[in-house]
C-alpha positions as CSV (number, residue, x, y, z in Angstrom):
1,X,-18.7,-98.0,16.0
2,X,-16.7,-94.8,15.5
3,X,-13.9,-96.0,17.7
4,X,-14.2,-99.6,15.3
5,X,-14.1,-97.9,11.9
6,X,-11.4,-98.1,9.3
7,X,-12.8,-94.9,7.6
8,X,-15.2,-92.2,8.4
9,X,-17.1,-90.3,5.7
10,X,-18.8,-87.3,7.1
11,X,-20.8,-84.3,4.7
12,X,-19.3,-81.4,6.4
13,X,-16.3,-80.5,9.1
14,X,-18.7,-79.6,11.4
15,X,-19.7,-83.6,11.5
16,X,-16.1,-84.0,11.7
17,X,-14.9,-81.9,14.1
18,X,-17.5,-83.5,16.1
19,X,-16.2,-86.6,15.8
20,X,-12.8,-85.7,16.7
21,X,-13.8,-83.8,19.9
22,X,-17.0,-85.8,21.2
23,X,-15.7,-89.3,20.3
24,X,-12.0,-88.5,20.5
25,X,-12.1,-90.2,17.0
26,X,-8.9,-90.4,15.0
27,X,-8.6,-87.4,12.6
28,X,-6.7,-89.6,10.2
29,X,-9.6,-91.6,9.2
30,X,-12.0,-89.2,9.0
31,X,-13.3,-87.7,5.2
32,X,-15.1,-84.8,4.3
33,X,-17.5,-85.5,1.2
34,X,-20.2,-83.1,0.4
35,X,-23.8,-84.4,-0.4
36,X,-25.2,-83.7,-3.8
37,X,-28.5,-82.2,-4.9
38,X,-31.3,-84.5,-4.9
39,X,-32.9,-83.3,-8.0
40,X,-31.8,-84.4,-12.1
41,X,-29.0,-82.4,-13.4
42,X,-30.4,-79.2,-14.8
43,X,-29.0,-78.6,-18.4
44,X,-30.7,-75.5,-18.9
45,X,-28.7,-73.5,-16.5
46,X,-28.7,-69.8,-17.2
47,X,-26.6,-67.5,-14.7
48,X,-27.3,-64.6,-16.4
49,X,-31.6,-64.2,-16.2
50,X,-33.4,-60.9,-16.4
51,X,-32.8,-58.6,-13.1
52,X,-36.0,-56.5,-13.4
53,X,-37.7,-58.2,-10.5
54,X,-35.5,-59.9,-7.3
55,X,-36.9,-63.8,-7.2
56,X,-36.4,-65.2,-3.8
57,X,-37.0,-68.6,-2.4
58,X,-37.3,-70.2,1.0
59,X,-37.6,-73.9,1.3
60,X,-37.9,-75.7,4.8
61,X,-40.3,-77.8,6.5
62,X,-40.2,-76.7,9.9
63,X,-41.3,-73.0,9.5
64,X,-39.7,-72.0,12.6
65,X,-36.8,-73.8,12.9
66,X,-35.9,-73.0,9.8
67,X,-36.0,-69.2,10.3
68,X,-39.1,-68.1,7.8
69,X,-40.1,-65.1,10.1
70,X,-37.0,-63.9,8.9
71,X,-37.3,-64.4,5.3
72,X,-41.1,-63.2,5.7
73,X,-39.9,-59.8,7.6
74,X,-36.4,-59.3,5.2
75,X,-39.1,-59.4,1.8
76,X,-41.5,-56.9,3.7
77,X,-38.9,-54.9,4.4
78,X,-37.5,-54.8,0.8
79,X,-41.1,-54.1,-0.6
80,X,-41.5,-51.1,1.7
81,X,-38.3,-49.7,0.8
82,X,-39.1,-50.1,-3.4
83,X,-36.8,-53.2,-4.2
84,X,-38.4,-55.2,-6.9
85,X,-38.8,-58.5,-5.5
86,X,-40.7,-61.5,-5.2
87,X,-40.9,-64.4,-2.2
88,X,-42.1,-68.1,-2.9
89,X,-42.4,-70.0,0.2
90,X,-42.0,-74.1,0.0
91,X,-42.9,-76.7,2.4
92,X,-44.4,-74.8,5.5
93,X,-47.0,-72.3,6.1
94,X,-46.6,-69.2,8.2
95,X,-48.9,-68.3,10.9
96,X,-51.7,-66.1,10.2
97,X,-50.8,-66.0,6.6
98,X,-53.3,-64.9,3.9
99,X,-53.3,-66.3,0.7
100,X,-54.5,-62.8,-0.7
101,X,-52.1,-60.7,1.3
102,X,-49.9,-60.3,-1.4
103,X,-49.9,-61.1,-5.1
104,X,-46.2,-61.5,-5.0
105,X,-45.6,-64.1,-2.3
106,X,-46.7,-67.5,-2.9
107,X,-47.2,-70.2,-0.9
108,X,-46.7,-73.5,-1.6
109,X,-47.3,-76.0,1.4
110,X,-45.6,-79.5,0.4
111,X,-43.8,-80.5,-2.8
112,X,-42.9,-83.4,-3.3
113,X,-40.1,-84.6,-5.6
114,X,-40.7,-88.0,-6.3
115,X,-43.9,-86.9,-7.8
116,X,-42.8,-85.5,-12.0
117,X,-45.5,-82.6,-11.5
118,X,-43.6,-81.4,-8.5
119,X,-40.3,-82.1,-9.0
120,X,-40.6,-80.3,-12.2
121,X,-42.5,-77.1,-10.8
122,X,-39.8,-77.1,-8.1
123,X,-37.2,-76.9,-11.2
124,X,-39.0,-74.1,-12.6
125,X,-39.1,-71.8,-9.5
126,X,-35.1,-72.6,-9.0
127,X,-34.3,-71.5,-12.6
128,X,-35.8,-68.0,-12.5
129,X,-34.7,-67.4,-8.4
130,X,-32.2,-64.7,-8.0
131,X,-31.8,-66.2,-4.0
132,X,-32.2,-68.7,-1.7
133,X,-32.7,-67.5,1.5
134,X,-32.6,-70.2,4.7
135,X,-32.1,-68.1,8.2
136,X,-32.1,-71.9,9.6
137,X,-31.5,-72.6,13.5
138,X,-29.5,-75.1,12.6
139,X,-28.8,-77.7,10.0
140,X,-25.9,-80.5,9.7
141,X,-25.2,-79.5,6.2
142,X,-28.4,-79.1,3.7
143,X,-29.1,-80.2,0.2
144,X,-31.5,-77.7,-0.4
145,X,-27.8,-75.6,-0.6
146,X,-26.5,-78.2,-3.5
147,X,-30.3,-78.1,-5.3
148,X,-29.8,-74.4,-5.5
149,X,-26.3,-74.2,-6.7
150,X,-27.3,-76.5,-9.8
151,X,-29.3,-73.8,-10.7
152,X,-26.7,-70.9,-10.3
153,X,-29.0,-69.5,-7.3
154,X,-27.2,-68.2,-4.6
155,X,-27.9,-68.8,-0.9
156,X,-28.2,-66.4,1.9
157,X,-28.2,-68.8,5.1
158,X,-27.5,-68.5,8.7
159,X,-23.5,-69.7,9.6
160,X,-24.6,-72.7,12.1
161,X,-24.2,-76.3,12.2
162,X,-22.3,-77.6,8.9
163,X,-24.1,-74.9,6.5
164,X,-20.8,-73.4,6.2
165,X,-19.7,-76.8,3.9
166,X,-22.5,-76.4,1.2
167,X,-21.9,-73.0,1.3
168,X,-18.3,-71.6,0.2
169,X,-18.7,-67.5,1.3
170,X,-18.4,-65.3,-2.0
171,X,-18.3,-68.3,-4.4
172,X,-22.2,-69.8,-4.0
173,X,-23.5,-67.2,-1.6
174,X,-22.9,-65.4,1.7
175,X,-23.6,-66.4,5.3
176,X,-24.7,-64.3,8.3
177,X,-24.2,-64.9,12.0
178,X,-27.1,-66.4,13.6
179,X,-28.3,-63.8,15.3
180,X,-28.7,-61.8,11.9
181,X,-32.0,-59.9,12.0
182,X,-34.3,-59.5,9.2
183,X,-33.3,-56.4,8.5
184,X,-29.6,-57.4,7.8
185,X,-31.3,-60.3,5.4
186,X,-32.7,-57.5,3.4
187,X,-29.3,-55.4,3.5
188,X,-27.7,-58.4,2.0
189,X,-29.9,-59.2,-1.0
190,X,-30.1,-55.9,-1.9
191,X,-26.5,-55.2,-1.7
192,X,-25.8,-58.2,-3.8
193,X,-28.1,-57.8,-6.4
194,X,-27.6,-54.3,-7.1
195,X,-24.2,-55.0,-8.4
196,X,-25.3,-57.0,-11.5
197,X,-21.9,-57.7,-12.9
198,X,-20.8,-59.3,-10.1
199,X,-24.2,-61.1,-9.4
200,X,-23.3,-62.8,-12.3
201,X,-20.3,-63.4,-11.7
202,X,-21.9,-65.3,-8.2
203,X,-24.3,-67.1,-10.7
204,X,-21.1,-68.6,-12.6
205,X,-19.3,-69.6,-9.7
206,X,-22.3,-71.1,-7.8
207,X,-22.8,-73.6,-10.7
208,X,-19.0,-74.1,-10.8
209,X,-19.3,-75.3,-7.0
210,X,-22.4,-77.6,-7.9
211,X,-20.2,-79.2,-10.5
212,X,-16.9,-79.7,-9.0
213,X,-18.4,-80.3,-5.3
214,X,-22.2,-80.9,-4.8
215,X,-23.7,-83.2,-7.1
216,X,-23.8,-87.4,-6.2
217,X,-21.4,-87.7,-9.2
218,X,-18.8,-86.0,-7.4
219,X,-19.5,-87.5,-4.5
220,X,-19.2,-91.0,-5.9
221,X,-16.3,-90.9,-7.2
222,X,-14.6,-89.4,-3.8
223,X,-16.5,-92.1,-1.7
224,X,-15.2,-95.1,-4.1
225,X,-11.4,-93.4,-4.0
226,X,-11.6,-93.4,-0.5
227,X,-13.3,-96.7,0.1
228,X,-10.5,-98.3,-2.5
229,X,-7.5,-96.8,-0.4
230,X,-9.4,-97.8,3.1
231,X,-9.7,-101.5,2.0
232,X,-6.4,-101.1,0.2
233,X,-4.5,-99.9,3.8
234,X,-7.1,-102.9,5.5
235,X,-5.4,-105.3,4.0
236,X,-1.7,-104.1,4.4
237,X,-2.8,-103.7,8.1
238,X,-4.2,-107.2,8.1
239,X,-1.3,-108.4,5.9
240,X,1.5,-106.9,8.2
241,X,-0.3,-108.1,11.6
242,X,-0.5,-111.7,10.1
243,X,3.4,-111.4,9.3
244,X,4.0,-110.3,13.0
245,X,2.2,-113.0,14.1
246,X,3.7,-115.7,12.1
247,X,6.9,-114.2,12.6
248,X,6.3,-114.7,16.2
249,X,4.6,-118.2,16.1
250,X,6.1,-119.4,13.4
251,X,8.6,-121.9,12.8
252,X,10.4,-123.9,9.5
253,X,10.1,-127.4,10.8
254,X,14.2,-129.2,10.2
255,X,14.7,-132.5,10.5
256,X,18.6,-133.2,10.5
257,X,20.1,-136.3,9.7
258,X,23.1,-137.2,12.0
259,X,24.9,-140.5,12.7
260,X,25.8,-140.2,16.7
261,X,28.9,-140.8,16.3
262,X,29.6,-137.9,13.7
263,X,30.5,-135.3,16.9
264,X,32.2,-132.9,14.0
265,X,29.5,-132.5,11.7
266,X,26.7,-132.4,14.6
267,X,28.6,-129.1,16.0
268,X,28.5,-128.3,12.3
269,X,25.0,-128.1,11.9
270,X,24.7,-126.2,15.6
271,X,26.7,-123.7,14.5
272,X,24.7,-123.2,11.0
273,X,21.4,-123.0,12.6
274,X,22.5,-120.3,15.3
275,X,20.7,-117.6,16.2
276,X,17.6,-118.5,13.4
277,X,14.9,-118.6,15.1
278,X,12.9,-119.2,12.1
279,X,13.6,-122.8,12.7
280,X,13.0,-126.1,15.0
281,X,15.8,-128.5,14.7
282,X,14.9,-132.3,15.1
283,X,17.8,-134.9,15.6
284,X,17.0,-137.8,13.4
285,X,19.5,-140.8,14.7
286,X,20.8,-141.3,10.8
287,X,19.9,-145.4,9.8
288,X,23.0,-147.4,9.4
289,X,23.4,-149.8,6.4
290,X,26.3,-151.2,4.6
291,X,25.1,-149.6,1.7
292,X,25.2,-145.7,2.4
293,X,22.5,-144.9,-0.1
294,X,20.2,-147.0,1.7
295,X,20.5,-146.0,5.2
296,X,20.3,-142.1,4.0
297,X,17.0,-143.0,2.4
298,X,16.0,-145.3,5.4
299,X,16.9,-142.1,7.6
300,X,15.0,-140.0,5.2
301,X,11.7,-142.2,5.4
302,X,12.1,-141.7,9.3
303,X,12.1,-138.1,9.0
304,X,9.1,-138.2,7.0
305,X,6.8,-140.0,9.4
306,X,8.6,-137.8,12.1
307,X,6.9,-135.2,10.3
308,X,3.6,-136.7,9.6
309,X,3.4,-137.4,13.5
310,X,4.3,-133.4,14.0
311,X,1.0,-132.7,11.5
312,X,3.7,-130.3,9.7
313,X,2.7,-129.5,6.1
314,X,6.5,-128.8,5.0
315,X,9.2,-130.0,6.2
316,X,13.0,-129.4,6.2
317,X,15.4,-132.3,5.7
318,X,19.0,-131.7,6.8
319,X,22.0,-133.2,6.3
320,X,24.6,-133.0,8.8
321,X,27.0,-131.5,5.8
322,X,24.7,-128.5,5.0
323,X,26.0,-125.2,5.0
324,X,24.5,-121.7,5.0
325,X,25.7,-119.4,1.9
326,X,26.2,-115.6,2.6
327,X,22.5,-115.8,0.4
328,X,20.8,-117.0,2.7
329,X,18.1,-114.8,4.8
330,X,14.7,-115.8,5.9
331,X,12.9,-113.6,3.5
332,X,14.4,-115.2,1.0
333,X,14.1,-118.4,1.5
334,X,10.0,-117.9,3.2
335,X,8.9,-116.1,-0.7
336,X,10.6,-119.2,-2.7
337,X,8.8,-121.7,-0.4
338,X,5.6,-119.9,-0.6
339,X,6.5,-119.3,-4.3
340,X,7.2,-122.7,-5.3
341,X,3.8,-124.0,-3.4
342,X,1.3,-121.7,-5.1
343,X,3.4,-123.3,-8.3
344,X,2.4,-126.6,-7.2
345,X,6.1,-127.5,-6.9
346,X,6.7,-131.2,-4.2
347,X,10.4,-130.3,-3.3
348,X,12.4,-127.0,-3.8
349,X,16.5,-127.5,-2.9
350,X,18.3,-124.8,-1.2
351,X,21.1,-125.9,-3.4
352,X,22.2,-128.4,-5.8
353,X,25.2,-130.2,-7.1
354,X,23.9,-131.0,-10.7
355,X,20.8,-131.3,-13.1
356,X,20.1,-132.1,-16.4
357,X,17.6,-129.0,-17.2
358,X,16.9,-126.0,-15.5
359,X,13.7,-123.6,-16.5
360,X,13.1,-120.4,-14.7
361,X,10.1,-120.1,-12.9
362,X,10.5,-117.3,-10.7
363,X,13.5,-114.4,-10.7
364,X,15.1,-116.7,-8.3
365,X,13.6,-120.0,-8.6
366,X,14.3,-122.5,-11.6
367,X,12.1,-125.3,-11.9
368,X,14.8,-128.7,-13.0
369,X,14.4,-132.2,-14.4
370,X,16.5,-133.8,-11.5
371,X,19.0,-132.8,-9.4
372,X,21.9,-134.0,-7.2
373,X,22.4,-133.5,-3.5
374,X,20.0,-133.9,-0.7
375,X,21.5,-131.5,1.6
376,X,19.0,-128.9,2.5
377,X,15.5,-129.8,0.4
378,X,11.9,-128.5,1.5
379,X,9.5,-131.3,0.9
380,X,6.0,-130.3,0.6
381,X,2.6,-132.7,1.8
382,X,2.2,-134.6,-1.5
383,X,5.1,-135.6,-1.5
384,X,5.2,-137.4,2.2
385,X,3.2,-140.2,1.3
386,X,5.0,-141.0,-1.9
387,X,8.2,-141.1,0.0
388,X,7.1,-143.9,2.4
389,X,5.6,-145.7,-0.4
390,X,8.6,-146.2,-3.1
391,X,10.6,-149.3,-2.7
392,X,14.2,-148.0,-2.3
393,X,16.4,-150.5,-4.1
394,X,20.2,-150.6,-3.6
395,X,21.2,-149.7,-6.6
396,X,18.8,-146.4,-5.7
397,X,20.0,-143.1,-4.6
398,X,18.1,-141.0,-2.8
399,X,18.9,-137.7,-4.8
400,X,17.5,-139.9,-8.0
401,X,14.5,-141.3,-6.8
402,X,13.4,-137.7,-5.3
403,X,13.8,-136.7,-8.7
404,X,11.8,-139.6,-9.9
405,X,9.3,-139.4,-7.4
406,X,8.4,-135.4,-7.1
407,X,6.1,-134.0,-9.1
408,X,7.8,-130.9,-9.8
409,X,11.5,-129.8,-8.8
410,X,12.8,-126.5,-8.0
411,X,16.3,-125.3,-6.7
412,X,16.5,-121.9,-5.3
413,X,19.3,-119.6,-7.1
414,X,21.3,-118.1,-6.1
415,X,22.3,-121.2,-3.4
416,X,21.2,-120.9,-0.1
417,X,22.5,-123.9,0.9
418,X,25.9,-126.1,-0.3
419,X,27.8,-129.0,0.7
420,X,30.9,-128.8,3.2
421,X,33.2,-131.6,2.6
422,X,34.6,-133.4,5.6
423,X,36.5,-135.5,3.9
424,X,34.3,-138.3,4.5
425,X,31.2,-139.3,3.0
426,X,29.1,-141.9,4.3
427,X,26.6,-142.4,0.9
428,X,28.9,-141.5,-2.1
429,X,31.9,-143.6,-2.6
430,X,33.5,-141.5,-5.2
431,X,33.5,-138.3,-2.6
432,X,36.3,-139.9,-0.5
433,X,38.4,-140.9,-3.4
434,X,38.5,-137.7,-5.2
435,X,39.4,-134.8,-3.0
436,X,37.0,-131.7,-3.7
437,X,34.8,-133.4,-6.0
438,X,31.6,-131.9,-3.8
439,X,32.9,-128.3,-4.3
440,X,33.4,-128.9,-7.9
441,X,29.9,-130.0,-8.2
442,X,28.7,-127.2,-7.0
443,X,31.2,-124.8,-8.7
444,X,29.8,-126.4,-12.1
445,X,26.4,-125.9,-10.9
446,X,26.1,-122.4,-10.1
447,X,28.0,-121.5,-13.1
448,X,25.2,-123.0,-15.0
449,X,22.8,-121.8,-13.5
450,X,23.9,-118.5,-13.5
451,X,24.1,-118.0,-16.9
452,X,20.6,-119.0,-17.0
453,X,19.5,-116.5,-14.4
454,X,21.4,-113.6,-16.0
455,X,20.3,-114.4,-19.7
456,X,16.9,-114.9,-18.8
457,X,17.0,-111.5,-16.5
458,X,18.7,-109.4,-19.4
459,X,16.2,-110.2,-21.9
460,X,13.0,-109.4,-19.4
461,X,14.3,-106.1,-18.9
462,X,14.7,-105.5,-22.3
463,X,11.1,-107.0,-23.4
């Protein structure tokens, strides 16, 4: 489980240097968050109370293990020598003890603090306590520490286990080494106490560490900080691993559209598609047809169910006159497919030669009424079907029915993708009689387009 974790949350270094040296954990997910007092915020704090009489207080269940012979001997010793004090004893009775032994030492077996009698009698004893003295064996951190704090009472404790969190030396009590005698017990309180100004002083800052570390407050709002930036870095992590895997599993399905006999534009499209391994060419033998329009379409429609037999979800189709602008990367162009799908989009051009109206829907994606050119154009599921079902007429062109036919159009901008001309074009008649017509298409596009992009980017900054 500790090897499995995202984030640790332990209530002392101790815990955590246990972690890291028994369980060879990873110290960078590890947190330190202190426990708080299990008792209601006391508003009626006083750190400076009357110093006539020493108040001290021992709570622990396990009378040995929680050192009580000590506290027991350390008050004896102070009444013999004449210090003023008192000892209250909670939740363990010593041996041979005698309720009448003493009138000030009080014993009080069990309290407990879901009951309002106890819980309030337990507040009582903490407000008027000068100490909390706790010569434990050993403890992992102890709220008992945090309870006393809330009421300004500092603790004199044994520096085992994580005690040493709860309790800051100097700011909410001292600690002794574990082998501290009685006798050095008594030293301590007496020594501390005597010097009243800075027994208050103790008082202040004891409080201070209740209210800044050691209440469930606190403690809260660390926990959800830390359990925010752990689920936060959880999904990154999860995020960047399912990049690297689709990166390495992942492909663009392209289906290019090449007459056999077109050897130029075939080496073309080779040398285009070089070295991108972010895509899997299919040859599609281009349909021939007196009419060039319809055999595009025709060659078009066999791409589709191509795809369809692939079970791809998008699909690429190429023409063999595509070219690659120096805008193109795969980042780019992966963020405006995913883009234009979560906008519901059926086809999204890597470049076009015209449209009638272009909205932007994206910094650099426009959505457009139709467009011309078929060159590079990412068809998306919904619109597969509706491909195979439309009628091509011959008076059709395939640029204008997509338009017709897709939901929602979107070019990329800037370009990704443009026409080369060869010279040659086997659907557009008016391409091979007016030389440079496809470059001027283009040229007119991207100018428009353009001053779309930067009007539309100069105003969102300045919103």
């Amino acid at each position: 489980m500790i090897e499995t974790a995202d984030c640790l949350i332990f209530s002392s270094e101790w815990a955590k240097d246990g972690a890291i040296n028994h369980y060879r954990s990873d110290s960078s997910k590890i947190h330190v968050v202190e426990f708080g007092a299990n008792i209601p915020h006391p508003s009626d704090c006083q750190t400076e109370i009357s110093m006539n009489v020493c108040n001290l207080v021992f709570i622990g269940r396990n009378w040995e293990k929680k050192g009580g012979d000590k506290v027991l001997g350390a008050y004896k010793k102070l009444k013999s020598e004449g210090f003023p004090c008192t000892c209250t004893l909670i939740g363990s009775v010593p041996p041979d003890f005698s309720e009448n032994e003493d009138s000030d030492l009080t014993l009080i077996p069990f309290l407990d603090k879901s009951k309002p009698d106890d819980l309030e009698r337990l507040c009582n004893i903490l407000k008027t306590a000068h100490f909390l003295v706790l010569p434990t064996e050993f403890d992992a951190f102890g709220i008992v520490f945090c309870e006393a704090s809330a009421y300004g009472v500092p603790s004199i404790a044994s520096n085992v286990g994580g005690v040493s969190q709860p309790v800051r030396e100097g700011k909410n009590g001292f600690l002794l080494p574990p082998d501290a005698t009685a006798e050095d017990y008594a030293e301590k309180i007496k020594a501390v106490f005597s010097d009243k100004e800075n027994y208050f002083k103790l008082r202040q800052s004891s409080r201070h560490e209740y209210e800044t570390r050691l209440n469930w407050d606190v403690w809260g709002e660390k926990v959800n900080k830390i359990f925010e930036e752990t689920v936060k870095k959880h999904k990154q992590k999860k995020a960047q691993k399912k990049k690297q895997e689709a990166e390495s599993d992942f492909y663009l399905p392209v289906y290019v559209i090449n007459l056999k006999d077109r050897i130029d534009r075939r080496k073309h499209i080779k040398a285009q598609f070089r070295g991108k391994k972010e895509f899997k060419l299919t040859w599609i033998d281009a349909v021939e047809h007196p009419i060039g329009a319809v055999g595009l379409w025709k060659s078009m429609v066999k791409a589709v169910e191509t795809a369809i037999e692939n079970d791809d979800d998008i699909m690429i189709i190429c023409e063999d006159d595509h070219t690659f602008t120096p805008q193109y990367s795969k980042e780019y162009l992966l963020s405006s497919i995913v883009g234009a799908d979560e906008q519901g989009a059926e086809l999204l051009s890597g470049g076009i030669g015209g449209f009638g109206t272009a909205v932007p829907v994206a910094s650099n994606r426009h959505w457009v009424d139709w467009f011309w050119c078929t060159q590079f154009i990412v068809v998306f599921k919904p619109l597969f079907q509706k491909i195979l079902d439309y009628d091509f007429k011959d008076t059709d062109t395939a640029d204008g029915v997509l338009s017709a036919i897709a939901k929602d159009k979107m070019t990329m901008y800037p370009f990704v993708s443009i026409q080369t001309d060869f010279g040659y074009s086997d659907v557009t008649r008016a391409n091979d009689e007016i030389s440079g017509m496809v470059d001027n298409l283009f040229r007119k596009a991207d100018y428009r387009l353009n001053l779309i992009h930067r009007v539309t980017h100069k105003f969102r900054k300045e919103k």
